[in-house]
C-alpha positions in Angstrom: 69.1 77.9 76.2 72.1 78.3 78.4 72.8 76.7 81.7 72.1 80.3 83.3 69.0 80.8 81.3 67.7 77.6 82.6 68.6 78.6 86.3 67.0 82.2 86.0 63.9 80.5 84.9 63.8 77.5 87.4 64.4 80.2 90.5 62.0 82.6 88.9 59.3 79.7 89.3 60.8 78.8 92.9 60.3 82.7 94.1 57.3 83.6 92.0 54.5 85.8 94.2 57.8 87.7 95.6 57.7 91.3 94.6 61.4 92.5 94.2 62.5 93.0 90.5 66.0 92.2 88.9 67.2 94.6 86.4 70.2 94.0 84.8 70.0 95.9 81.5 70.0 100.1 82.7 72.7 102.0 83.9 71.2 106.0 83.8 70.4 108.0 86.4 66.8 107.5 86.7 67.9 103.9 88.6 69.2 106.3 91.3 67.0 108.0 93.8 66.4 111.9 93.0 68.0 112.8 96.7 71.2 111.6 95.3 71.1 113.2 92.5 73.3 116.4 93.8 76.7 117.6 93.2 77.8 115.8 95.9 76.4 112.3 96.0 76.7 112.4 92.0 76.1 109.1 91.5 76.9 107.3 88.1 76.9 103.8 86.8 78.3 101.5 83.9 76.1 99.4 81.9 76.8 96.1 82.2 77.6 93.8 79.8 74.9 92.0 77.5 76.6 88.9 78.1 77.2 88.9 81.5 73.1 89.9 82.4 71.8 86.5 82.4 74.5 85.1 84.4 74.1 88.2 87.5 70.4 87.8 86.8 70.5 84.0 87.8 73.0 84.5 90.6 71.0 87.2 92.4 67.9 85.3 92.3 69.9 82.1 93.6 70.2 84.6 96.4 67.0 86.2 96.8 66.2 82.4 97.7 67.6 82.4 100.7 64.9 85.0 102.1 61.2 84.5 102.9 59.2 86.1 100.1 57.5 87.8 103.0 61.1 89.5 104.1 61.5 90.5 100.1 58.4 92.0 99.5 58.5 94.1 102.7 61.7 95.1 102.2 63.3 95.0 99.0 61.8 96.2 95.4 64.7 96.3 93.0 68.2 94.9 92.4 70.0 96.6 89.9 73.4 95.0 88.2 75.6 97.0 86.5 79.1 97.3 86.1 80.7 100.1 87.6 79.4 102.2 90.1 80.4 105.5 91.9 79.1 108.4 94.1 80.8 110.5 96.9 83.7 110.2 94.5 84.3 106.9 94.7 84.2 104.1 93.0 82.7 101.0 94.9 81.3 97.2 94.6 77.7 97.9 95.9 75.6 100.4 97.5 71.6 100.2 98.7 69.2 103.0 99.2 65.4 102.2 101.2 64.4 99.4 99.2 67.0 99.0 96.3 70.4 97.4 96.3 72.9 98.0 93.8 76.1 95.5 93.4 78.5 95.7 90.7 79.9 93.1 88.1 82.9 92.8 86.5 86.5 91.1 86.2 87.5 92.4 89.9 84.5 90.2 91.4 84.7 86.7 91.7 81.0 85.1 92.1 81.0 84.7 95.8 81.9 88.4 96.0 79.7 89.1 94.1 76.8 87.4 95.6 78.2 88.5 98.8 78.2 92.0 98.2 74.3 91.5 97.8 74.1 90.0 101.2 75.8 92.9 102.6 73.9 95.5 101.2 70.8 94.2 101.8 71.4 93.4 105.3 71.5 97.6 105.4 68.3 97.8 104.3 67.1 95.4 107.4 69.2 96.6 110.1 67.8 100.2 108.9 64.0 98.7 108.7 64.2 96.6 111.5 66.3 99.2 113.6 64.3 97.6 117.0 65.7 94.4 117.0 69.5 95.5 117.2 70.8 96.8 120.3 74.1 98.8 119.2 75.3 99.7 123.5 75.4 95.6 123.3 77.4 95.4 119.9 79.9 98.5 121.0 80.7 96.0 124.7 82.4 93.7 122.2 84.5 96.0 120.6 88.0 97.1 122.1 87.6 100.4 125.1 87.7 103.8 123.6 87.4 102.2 119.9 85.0 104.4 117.5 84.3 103.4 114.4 86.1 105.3 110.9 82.9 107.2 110.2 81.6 105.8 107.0 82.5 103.4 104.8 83.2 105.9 101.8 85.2 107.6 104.2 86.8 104.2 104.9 87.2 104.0 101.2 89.0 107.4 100.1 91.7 105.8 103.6 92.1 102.5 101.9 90.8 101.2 104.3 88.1 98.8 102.9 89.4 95.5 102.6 86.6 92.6 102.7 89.2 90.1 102.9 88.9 87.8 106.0 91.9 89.2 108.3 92.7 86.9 111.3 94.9 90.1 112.7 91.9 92.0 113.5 89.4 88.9 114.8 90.2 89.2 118.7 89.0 92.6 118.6 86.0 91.8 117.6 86.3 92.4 114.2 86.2 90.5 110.1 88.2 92.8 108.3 89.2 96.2 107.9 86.2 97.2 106.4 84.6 96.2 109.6 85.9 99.0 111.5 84.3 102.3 109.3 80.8 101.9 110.9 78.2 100.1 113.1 76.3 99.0 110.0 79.7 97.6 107.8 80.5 96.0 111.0 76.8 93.8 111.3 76.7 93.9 107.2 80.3 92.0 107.0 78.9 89.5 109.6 75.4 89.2 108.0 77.1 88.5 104.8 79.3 85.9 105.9 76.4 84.2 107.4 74.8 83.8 104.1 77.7 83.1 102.5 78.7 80.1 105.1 81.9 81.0 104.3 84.6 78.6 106.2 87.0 81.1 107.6 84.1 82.9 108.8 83.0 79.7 111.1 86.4 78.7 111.6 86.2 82.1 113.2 83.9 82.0 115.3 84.9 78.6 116.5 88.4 80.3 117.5 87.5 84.0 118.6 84.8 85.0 121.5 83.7 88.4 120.7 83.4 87.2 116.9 81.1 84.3 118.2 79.3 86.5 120.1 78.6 89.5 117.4 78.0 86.6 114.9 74.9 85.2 117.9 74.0 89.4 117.4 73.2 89.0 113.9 71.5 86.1 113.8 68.7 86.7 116.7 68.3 90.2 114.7 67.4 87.8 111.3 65.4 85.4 113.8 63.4 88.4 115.0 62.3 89.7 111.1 61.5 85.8 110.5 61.2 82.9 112.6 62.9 81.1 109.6 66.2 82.5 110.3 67.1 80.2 113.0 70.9 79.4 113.7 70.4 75.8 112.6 69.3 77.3 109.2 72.5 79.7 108.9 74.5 76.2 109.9 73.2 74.9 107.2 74.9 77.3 104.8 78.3 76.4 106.0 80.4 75.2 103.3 
């Protein structure tokens, strides 16, 4: 039994009585919801590899761990792996729909993004669920006067404009990375995922930048509020 055999197993003990399921082995177009399934959406994914599955399995549940099973089984029923995906005509790294998240594997991804990419998506899921606890008039006072957001972040994608890579440029605005700037919801998701990702730049960040401190504070009294767990001493604690 391989190392990530052994992890799947040990974290499927760790998060057993916790309702989502991991499926890492379909790629048709039953794993899409029927609304999508329209000449426009037209969804369509890659199978991934047989011997990449165990590995994605293991690394999503490592990051299922990181949520209250309560927060999973309210919220989240399936995470599918595969290894291409596309709809709206293009092609992307994840996507979620009410209580699924998709992310994709392959070469392009290294394993932070990858887990990353399921932090972000499912952080849509939440700040669609738990719509109360966000106020977006406070969120749009951080951002630059007369900015408006791209639209969407397919339509971010068909501009190139979808960079997830940290850009300093763009931080006294308010703002991650590019990607940041298509939508209300990629903006939170690129902080959310950052926060569970504890990734350094991200805290040197918000050590350096005010309105990044501030929308980072935004995101996690929204995760306090789903789950007293979520406290900013525990998102510290993911700092690497």
């Amino acid at each position: 039994m391989n190392k990530y055999r052994l992890l799947a197993l040990s974290l499927i003990i760790t998060t057993f009585g916790q309702a989502t399921e991991v499926i890492v082995d379909r790629a048709d177009s039953k794993i899409f919801p029927e609304a999508w399934l329209n000449p426009k959406t037209n969804p369509s994914a890659q199978l991934l590899p047989e011997s990449d599955q165990a590995r994605c399995r293991a690394l999503i549940l490592q990051a299922l761990a990181a949520y209250p099973s309560e927060v999973l089984e309210e919220n989240l029923k399936k995470v599918h792996v595969v290894g291409s995906l596309r709809y709206s005509g293009v092609s992307t790294g994840g996507t979620n729909s009410r209580g699924t998240v998709y992310v994709v594997s392959n070469e392009k991804y290294t394993t932070a993004q990858f887990e990353r990419i399921f932090h972000a998506e499912f952080s849509s899921i939440l700040f669609r669920n738990h719509a109360r606890h966000f106020d977006p008039a406070a969120w749009q006072q951080l951002n630059p006067q007369g900015f408006v957001y791209g639209g969407s972040g397919v339509k971010a994608v068909k501009a190139k404009k979808a960079s997830t890579r940290i850009n300093p440029g763009l931080h006294p605005e308010g703002f991650l990375h590019s990607y940041g700037t298509a939508s209300i919801e990629e903006d939170f998701n690129s902080f959310a995922a950052l926060l569970f990702m504890g990734d350094p730049a991200f805290w040197s960040a918000i050590e350096n930048y005010p309105k990044i401190k501030a929308k980072a504070g935004h995101v996690a009294a929204f995760y306090q509020k789903i789950h007293p767990s979520f406290t900013l001493d525990f998102f510290k604690s993911r700092r690497r």
